[in-house]
N, C-alpha and C positions, 0 to 999 in steps of 0.2 A: 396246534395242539399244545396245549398246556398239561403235562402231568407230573407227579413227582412222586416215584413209587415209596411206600414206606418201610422201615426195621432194614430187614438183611433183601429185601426184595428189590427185581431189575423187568424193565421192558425190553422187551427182545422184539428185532424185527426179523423172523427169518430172511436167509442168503436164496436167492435162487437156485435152483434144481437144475442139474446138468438136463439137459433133452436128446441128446446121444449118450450112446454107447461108446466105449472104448474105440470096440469094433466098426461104429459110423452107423449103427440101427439108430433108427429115430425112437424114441420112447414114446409113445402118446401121455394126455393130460392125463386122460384114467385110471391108467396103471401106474404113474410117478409115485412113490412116497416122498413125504413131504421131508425134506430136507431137515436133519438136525443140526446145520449150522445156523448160525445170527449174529446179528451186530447188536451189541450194546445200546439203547437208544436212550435211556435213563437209570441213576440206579438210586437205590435210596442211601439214609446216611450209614446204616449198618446196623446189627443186634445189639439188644440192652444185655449187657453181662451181670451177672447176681450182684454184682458191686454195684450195679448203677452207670456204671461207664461204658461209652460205647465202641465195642468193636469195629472198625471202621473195614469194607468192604476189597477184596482182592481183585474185583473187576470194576473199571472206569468205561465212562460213557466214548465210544467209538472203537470198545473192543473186540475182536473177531472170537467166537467161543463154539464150541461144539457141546450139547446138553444130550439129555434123553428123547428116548423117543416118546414116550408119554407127559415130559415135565411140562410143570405150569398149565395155564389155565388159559384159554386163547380168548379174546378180545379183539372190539373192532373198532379204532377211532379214527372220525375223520374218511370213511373209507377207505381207511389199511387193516390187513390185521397184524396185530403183536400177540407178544403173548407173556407174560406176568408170571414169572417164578421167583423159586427162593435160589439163593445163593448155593444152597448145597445141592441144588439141582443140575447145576452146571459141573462138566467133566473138566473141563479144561478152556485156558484161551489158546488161541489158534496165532503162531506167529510168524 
């Protein structure tokens, strides 16, 4: 895969999902929600500022991050899916 996200925007590949419980229940597929953590898989160069100059981006590619539960927009390339948000969609990186 070739991509190269643009502005403030980053591809996200979600982390896998625990499948136990604390307690050692198994979770089924069904019932799992989908994980809001990800790794970084691309990001773009960052936002144009009114000046013209660009802000460059607080997260790099192979960074561990925790986003929302609804950010970005999911995608499937290559048979993966990612998922394409902006920058101010992400909570935090994970370290």
């Amino acid at each position: 895969m070739n991509f190269k996200p643009l502005q403030d925007r980053v591809l996200v590949k979600r982390l896998p999902s625990e499948e136990k419980t604390a307690g050692g229940i198994i979770i089924p597929d069904s019932v799992q929600e989908k994980p809001q953590q990800g790794e970084v898989v691309a990001a773009g160069p960052g936002a144009r500022r009114q000046d013209g100059a660009i802000e460059p981006l607080g997260v790099k590619q192979g960074d561990k991050i925790l986003f929302g539960k609804y950010a970005g927009s999911e995608v499937k390339f290559d048979g993966t899916d990612y998922i394409i948000m902006k920058e101010s969609d992400i909570l935090g990186v994970l370290e």
